[in-house]
LONU-227302 format. One record per residue (C-alpha): residue in three letters; x, y, z negated. Coordinates in steps of 0.25 Angstrom, whole numbers, plus 5000, padded with zeros to 4 digits. Example, Ala and Ser with C-alpha at 12.3 -4.5 7.8 and 13.67 -1.06 7.14 Angstrom:
# LONU-227302
ALA504949824969 SER505549964971 
This chain:
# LONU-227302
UNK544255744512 UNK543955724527 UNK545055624529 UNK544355544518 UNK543055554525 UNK543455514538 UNK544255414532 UNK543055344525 UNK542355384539 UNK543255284547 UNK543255184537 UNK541755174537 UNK541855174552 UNK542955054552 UNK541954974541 UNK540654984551 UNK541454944563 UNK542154814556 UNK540654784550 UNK540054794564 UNK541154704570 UNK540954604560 UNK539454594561 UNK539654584576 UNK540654474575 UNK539654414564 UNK538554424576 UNK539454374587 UNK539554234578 UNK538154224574 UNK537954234588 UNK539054144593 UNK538454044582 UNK537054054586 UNK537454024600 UNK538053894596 UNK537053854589 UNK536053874599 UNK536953784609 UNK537153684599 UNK535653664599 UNK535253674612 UNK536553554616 UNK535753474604 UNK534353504610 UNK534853464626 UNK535553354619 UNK534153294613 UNK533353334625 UNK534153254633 UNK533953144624 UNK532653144625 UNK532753154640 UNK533553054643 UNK533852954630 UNK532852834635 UNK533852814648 UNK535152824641 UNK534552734630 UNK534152644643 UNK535352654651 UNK536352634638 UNK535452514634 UNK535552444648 UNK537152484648 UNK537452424635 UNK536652294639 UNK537352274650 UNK538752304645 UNK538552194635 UNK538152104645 UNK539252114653 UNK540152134642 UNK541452034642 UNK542452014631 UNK543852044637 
């Protein structure tokens, strides 16, 4: 009878341990997600800040580089 206890005992045991290590591998993604997430925003936010920042001068200089590429452009 104690052999069936302790048996169940261990089992029981074994079944908390693998939930716990899968909740904690569940966590470890939602964390590694959130983190990708979070970087993949601030990329986009830097990327539209530095739009904003800078966009009249390239629009300027690629203008002025196109002009004067087709004005000196010759067939070859």
């Amino acid at each position: 009878m104690l052999d069936k206890i302790s048996g169940a005992v261990l089992i029981g045991a074994r079944q908390r341990q693998a939930r716990t290590q899968l909740l904690a591998g569940i966590v470890e993604q939602l964390l590694v997600d959130s983190k990708r997430a979070r970087d993949t925003e601030t990329a986009s936010m830097n990327m539209q800040l530095t739009t904003w920042r800078d966009g009249r001068a390239v629009n300027r200089a690629f203008v002025a580089g196109s002009g004067d590429a087709l004005c000196n452009w010759r067939q070859p």
